[in-house]
N, C-alpha and C positions, 0 to 999 in steps of 0.2 A: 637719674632714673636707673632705677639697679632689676638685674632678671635672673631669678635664684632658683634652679631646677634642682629637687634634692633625688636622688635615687634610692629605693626602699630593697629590703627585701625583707619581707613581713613587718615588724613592726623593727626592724632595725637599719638604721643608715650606716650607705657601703659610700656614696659618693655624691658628689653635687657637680653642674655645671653653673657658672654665674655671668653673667655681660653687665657693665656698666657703662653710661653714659653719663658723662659730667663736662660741662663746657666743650662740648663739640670733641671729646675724644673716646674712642669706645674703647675697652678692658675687658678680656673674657680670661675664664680660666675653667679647668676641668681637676678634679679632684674625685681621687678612685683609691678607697683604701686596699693595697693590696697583700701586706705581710706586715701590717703595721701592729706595734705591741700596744695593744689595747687598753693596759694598764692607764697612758697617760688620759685616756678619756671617759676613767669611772665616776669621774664628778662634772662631766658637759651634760646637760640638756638637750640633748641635736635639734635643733630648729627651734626651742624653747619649749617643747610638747611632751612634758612630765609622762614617765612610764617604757620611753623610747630609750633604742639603746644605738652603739655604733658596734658596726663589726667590719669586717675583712674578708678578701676574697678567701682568704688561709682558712679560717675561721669556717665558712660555708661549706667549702667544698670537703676540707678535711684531705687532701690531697698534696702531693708534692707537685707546687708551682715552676713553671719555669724560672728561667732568670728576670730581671728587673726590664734586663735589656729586649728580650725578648718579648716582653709583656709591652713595652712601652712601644718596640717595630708594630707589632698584631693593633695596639690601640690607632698610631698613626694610619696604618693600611686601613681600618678601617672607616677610620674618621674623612678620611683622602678618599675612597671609594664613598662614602655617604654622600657627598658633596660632588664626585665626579669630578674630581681632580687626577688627572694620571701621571703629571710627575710632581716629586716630593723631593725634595731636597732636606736633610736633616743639616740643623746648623747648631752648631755645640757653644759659636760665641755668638751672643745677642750683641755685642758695643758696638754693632750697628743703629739700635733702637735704644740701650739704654745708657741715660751720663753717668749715672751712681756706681762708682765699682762695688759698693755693697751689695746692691740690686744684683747685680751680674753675675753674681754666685748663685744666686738662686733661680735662676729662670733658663730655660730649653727653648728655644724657637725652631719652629720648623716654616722652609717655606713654601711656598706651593705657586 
């Protein structure tokens, strides 16, 4: 069982949240375009819904963004505060959770 929240802003996709459930193990991830070169997504469909486009927080605001890093503290804080989490611990190596060192390059754990 898969749970695919896409986030709009008019008729263009900035981000999605997803959960999945398969044999008793749950998987979620969040996805927030935020200075991304849009180029590589003139030929996706977003969600398969012909006429739709994707775009970027760069894109919207037309403004000079912070840094990456500082976008990614603000998103935690806030995601930590949503939930009523008060401490957060940032953990930069996951090879607590995963075996694959491929995997391990790409993925950020935070714990709480």
């Amino acid at each position: 069982m898969a749970l695919i929240k896409v986030v709009w802003v008019g008729d263009r996709k900035i981000g999605a949240i997803g959960v999945r459930i398969s044999s008793g193990i749950t998987s979620h991830g969040l996805a927030c375009n935020i200075d991304t070169d849009l180029k590589y997504f003139e030929h996706i469909v977003p969600c398969g819904i012909a006429g739709k486009e994707v775009t970027s927080l760069r894109r919207e605001t037309d403004t000079l963004l912070p840094s990456e890093e500082v976008i990614h503290e603000q998103l935690v804080s806030c995601l930590a505060k949503a939930f009523s989490y008060d401490d957060v611990v940032w953990k930069e190596d996951p090879s607590f959770i995963l075996d694959n060192q491929e995997e391990k390059s790409f993925f950020r754990f935070i714990s709480v």
